[in-house]
C-alpha positions as CSV (number, residue, x, y, z in Angstrom):
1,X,0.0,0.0,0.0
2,X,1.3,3.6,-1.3
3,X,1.9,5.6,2.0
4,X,1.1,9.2,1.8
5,X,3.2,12.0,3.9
6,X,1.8,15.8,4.8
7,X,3.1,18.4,2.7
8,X,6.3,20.0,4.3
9,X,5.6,23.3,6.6
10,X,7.7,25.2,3.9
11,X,5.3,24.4,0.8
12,X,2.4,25.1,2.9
13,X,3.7,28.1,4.0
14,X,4.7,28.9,0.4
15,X,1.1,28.0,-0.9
16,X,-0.1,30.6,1.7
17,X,2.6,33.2,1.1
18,X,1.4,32.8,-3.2
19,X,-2.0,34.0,-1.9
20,X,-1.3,36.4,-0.1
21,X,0.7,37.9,-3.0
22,X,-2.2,37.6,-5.2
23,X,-4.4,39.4,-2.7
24,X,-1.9,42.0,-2.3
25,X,-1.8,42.3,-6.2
26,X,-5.3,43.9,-5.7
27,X,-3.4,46.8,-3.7
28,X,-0.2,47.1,-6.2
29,X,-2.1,47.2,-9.0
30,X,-4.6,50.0,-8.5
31,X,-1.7,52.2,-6.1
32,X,0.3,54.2,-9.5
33,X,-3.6,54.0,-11.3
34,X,-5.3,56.1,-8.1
35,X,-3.4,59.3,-8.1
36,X,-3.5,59.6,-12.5
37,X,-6.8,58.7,-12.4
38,X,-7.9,61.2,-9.6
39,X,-5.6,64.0,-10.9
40,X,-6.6,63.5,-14.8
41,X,-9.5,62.2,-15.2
42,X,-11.8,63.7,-11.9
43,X,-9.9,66.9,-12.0
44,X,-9.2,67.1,-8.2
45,X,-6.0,68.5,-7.0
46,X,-3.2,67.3,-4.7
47,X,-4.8,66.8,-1.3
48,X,-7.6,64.5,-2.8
49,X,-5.1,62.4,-4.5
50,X,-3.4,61.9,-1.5
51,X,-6.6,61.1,0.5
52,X,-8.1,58.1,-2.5
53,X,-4.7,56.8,-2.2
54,X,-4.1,57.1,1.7
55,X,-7.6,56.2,2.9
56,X,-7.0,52.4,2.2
57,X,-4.4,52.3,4.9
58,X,-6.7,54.3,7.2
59,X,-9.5,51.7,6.6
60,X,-6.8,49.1,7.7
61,X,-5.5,51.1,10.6
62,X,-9.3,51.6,12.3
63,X,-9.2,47.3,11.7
64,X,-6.0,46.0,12.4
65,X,-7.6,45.3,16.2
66,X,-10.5,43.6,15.1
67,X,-8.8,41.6,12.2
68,X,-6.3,40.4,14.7
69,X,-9.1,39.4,17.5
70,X,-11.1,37.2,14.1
71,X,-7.9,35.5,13.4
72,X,-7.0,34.4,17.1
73,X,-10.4,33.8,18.4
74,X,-12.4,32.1,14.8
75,X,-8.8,30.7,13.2
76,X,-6.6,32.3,10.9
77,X,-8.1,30.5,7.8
78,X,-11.5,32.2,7.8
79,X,-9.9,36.0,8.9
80,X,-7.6,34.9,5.3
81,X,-10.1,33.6,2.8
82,X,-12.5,36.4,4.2
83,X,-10.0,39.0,3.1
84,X,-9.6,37.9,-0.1
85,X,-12.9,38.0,-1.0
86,X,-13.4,41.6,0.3
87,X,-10.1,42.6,-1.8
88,X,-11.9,41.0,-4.9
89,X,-14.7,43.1,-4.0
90,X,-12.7,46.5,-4.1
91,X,-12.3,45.3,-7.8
92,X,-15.5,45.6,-8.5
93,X,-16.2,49.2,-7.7
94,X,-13.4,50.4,-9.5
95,X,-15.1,49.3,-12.5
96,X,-18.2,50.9,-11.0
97,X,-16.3,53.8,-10.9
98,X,-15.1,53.8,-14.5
99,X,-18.4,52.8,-16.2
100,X,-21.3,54.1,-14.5
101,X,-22.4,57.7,-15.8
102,X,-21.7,59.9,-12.6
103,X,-20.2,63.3,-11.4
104,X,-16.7,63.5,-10.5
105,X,-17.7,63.5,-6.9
106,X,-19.6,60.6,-7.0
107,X,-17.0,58.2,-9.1
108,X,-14.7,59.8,-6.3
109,X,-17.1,58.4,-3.6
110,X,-17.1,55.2,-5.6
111,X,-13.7,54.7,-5.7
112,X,-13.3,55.6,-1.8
113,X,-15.8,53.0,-0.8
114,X,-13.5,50.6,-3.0
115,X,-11.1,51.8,-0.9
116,X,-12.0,51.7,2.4
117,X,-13.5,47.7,1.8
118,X,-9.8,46.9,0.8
119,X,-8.4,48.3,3.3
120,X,-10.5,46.2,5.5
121,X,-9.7,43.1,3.3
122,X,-5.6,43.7,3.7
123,X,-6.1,44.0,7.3
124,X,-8.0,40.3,7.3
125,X,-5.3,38.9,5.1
126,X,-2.0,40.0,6.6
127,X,-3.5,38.9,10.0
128,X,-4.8,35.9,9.2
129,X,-1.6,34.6,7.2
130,X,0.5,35.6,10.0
131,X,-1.3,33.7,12.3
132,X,-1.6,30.8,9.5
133,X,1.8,30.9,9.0
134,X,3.1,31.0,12.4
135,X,0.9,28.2,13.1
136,X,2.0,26.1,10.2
137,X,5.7,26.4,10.7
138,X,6.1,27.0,14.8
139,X,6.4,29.8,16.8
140,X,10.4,29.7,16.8
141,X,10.1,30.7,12.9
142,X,7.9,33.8,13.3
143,X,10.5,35.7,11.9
144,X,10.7,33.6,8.4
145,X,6.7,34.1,8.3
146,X,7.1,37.5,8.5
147,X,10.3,37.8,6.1
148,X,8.3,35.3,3.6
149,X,5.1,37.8,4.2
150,X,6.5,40.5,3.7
151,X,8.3,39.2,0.2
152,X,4.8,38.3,-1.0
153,X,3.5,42.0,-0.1
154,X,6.2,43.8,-1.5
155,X,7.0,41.1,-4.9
156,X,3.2,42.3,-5.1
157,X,3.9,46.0,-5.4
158,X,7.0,45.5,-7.3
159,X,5.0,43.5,-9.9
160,X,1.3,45.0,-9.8
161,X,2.7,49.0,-10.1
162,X,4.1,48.7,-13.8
163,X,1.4,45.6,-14.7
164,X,-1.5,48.0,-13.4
165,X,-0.1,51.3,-14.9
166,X,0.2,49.7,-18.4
167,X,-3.7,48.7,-18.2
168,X,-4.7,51.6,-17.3
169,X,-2.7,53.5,-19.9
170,X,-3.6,51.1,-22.5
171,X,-6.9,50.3,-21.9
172,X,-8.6,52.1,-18.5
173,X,-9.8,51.6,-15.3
174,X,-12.2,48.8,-15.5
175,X,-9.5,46.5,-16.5
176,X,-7.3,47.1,-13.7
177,X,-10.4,46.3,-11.7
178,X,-11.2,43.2,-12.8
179,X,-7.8,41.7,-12.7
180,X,-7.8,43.2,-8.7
181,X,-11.2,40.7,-8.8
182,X,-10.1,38.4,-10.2
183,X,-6.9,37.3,-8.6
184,X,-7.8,37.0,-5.0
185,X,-10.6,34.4,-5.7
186,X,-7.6,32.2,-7.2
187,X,-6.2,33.2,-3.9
188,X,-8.9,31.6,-2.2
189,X,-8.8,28.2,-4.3
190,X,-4.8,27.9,-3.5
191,X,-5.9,27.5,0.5
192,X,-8.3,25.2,0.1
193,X,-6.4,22.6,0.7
194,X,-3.8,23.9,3.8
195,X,-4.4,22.4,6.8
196,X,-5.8,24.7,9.7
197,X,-4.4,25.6,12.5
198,X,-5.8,25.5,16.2
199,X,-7.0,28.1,18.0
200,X,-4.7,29.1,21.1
201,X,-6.3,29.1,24.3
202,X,-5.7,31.6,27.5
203,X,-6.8,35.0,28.9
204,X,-6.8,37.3,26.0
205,X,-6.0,41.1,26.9
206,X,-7.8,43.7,25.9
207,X,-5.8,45.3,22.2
208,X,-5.4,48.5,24.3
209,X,-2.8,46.8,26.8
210,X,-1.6,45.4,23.9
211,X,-0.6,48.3,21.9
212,X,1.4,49.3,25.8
213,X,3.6,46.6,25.3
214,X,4.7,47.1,21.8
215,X,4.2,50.9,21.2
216,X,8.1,51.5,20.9
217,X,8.6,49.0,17.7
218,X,5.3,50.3,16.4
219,X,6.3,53.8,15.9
220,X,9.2,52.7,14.7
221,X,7.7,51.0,12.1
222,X,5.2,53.7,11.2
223,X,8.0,56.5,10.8
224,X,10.3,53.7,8.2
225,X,6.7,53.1,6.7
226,X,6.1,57.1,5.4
227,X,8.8,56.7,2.7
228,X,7.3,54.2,1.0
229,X,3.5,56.1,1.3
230,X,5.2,59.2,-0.3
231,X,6.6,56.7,-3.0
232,X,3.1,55.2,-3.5
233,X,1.5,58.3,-3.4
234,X,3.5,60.9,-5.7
235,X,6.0,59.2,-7.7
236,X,4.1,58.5,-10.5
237,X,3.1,62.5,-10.6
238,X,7.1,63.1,-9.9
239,X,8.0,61.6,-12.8
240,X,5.4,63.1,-15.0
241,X,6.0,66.6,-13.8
242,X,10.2,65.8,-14.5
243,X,8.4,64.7,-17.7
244,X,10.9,61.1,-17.1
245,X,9.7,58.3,-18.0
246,X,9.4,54.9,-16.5
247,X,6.7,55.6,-13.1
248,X,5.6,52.2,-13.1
249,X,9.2,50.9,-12.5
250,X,10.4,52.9,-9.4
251,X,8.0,50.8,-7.8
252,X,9.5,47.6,-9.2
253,X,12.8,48.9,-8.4
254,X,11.6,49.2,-5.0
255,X,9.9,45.9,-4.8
256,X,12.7,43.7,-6.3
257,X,15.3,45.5,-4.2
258,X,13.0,44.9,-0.9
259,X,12.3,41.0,-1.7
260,X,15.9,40.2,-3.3
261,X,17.5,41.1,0.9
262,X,14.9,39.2,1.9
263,X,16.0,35.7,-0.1
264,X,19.2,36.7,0.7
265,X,19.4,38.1,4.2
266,X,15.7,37.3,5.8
267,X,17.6,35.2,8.3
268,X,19.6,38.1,10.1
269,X,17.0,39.1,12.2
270,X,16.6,35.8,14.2
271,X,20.7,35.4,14.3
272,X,21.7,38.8,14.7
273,X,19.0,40.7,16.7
274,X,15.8,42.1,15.1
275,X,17.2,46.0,16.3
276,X,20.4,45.8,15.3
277,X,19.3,45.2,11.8
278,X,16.8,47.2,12.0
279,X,20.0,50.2,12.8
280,X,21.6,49.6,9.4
281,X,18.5,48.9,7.4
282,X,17.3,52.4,8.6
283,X,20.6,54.5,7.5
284,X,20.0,52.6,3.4
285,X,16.5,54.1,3.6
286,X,16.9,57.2,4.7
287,X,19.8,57.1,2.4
288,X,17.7,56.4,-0.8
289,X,14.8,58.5,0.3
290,X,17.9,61.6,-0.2
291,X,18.7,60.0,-3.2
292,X,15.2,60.1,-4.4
293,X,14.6,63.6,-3.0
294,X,17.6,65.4,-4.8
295,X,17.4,63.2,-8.0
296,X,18.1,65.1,-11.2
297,X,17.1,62.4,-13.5
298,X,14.8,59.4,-13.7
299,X,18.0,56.7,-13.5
300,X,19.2,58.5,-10.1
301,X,14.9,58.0,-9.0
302,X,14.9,54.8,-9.7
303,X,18.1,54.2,-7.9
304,X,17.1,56.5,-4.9
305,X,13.7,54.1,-4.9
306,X,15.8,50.9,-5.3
307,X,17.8,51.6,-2.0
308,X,14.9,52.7,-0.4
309,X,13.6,49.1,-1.1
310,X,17.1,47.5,0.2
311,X,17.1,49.8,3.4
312,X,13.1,49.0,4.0
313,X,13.4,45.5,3.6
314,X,14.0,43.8,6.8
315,X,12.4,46.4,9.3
316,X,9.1,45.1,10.2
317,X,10.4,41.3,10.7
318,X,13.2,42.9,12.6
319,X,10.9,45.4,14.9
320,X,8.7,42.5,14.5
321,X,10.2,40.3,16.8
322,X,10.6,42.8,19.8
323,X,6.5,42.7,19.0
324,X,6.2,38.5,18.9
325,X,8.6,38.5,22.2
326,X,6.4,40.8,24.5
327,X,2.8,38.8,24.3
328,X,1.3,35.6,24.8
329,X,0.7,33.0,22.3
330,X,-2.8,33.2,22.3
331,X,-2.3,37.5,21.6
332,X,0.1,37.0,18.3
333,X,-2.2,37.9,15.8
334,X,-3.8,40.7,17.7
335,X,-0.4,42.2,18.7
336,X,1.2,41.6,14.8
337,X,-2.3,43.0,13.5
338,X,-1.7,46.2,16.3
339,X,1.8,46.6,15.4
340,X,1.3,46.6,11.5
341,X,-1.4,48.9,12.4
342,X,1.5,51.6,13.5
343,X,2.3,51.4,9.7
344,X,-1.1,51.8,8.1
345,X,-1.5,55.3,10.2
346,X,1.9,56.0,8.3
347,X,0.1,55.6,5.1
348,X,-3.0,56.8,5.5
349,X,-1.1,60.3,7.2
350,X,1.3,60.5,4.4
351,X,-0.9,60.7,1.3
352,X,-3.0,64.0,2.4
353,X,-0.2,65.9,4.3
354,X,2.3,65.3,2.0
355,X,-0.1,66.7,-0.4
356,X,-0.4,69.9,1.8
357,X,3.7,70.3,1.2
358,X,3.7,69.2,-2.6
359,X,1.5,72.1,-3.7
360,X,3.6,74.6,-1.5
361,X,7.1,72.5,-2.3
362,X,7.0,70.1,-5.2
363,X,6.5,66.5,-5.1
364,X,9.8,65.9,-4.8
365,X,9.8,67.2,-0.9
366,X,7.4,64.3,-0.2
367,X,10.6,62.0,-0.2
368,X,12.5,64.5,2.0
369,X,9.8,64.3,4.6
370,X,9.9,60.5,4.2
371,X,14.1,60.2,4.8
372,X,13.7,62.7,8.2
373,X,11.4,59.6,8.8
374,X,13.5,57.3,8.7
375,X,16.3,58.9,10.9
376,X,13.7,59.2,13.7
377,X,13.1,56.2,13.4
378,X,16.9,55.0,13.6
379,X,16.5,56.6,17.3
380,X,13.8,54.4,18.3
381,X,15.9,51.4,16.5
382,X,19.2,52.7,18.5
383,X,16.8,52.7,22.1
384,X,15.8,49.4,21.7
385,X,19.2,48.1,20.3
386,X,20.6,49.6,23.5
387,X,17.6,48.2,25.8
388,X,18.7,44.6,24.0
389,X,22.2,44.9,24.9
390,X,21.5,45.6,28.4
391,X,19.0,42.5,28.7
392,X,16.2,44.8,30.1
393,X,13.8,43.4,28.2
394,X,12.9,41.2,25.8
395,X,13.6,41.5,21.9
């Protein structure tokens, strides 16, 4: 008799990793396609670009908690398959928003509905694949879920910007929304077939004293996260006020820079110490957010975005595991889903007061604000590197 043997924890966690990329496709798709749209088609000016792009991330911020609580109290595989449905969704309003025969205020509302129900969606994925994840391969590998994770998220961007961009440019709107509904419900049929994970039992604290105990790696993470928002936001409108071509790409150079140090150097973190790369990853971002600011050409942008990617790589599994280290079991994905909430007020902050200084300074002094940032948050990084050394706490 043939004898059968469970998939390995890595394939299952790559299986889950592949969807999560396609759900995440939803949000790299549509992210250079927003602002253009907004800007060109609506007629609305900077402040109202940087709200349809930001709002997502708000949606997720105000959700993080109560994505977190589904995953650890219902299972992480309904909080997942749930938000990939809801990302699919958001698909379908941006074709609302392209076809049906409304004002420019109310395809704007459309479009912010669309928005707002992703934003729900990516806070439902990313918490319950972390808690998926974690589940699938053991606690003691959190930080390779969150390095995998985070390759899927970014490989996403890096991929969806130019892919999304070119539809929209070639054919419009609609088409980039039903490819962003389309590709989570693949999402969904990949999982079918991953084995659950139990629910942990124990006292479950309230997400308040949960956000005490990690607060100091969240902001952290929110101040490296405002780089990438002003990237998302304005560099497609950069480049086409330069008159450079190539928008779509500074994302890709950003996304393939950020998941190549993953491959290569996701395992630092748990050998080194998640603060002490978290140190030298800040200096390359704040680094290539200069690079980006002062750029006289589209090759030095697309370079400054490139080391942006490098430097923003490993800083939420790195932070991250300061965050796994200070709660219980039973509180992982409430306290991942709280401390990736940090970043989502990052990018839903970004968008509309960046805007305020574009009009007054150029969009190029969105990236400026984005590499003071990062240095802030190298003084967070340096406290709890110093904290580390002194074993007063756990990281």
């Amino acid at each position: 008799m043939r004898t059968t043997f469970p998939p390995a924890p890595e394939r299952l966690l790559a299986v889950l990793c592949f969807s999560t990329f396609l759900g995440f496709l939803t949000v790299g798709l549509p992210l250079p396609v927003i602002s253009l749209y907004v800007h060109e088609q609506l007629g609305f000016g900077s402040v109202l670009v940087g709200t349809a792009v930001g709002i997502q991330f708000l949606s997720t911020l105000l959700t993080r908690g109560y994505a977190g609580r589904i995953a650890d109290t219902q299972g992480p595989r309904p909080a997942m398959i749930k938000g990939l449905w809801l990302c699919a969704l958001s698909g379908l309003l941006y074709i609302a928003t392209d076809w049906l025969p409304l004002s420019s205020e109310g395809r704007l509302g459309i479009m912010i509905i669309g928005r707002l129900i992703l934003g729900y969606g990516q806070s439902l994925l990313v918490a319950g694949m972390l808690g998926w994840g974690i589940g699938t391969v053991g606690g003691a590998r959190s930080g390779q879920v969150m390095a995998w994770t985070g390759m899927a998220i970014y490989g996403a961007m890096a991929l969806g910007a130019p892919l999304g961009l070119w539809l929209y440019q070639q054919v419009d709107l609609a088409s980039v929304g039903l490819l962003v509904g389309l590709l989570p419900a693949l999402g969904v049929v990949l999982v079918r077939n991953v084995p659950t994970v139990p629910v942990t039992a124990g006292e479950r604290r309230s997400f308040i004293s949960v956000l005490g105990s990690i607060w100091q790696p969240g902001m952290g993470l929110a101040l490296q996260g405002v780089g990438f928002a002003a990237i998302g936001a304005f560099i497609s409108l950069h480049f086409v006020h330069e008159g450079w071509v190539g928008a779509g790409l500074a994302l890709t150079c950003f996304g393939l820079s950020f998941a190549l140090v993953r491959v290569l150097f996701g395992h630092l973190p748990d050998k080194l110490g998640g603060p002490r790369v978290a140190v030298v990853a800040l200096m390359v971002e704040a680094a290539g957010l200069f690079i980006l600011y002062l750029a006289p050409s589209a090759p030095w942008a697309l370079a400054g975005a490139a080391i942006t990617g490098l430097g923003s790589s490993l800083i939420f599994p790195s932070l991250g595991l300061v965050v796994v280290s200070r709660v219980e079991p039973q509180m992982r994905a409430t306290a991942l889903g709280g401390y990736a909430a940090f970043q989502d007020v990052a990018y839903g902050l970004t968008g509309p007061l960046a805007g305020l200084m574009v009009g007054a300074y150029g969009y190029a002094s969105a990236f400026l604000i984005g590499a003071v940032a990062a240095l802030l948050a190298l003084v967070i990084a340096l406290q709890l590197s110093w904290v580390c050394r002194k074993r007063v706490a756990a990281c």
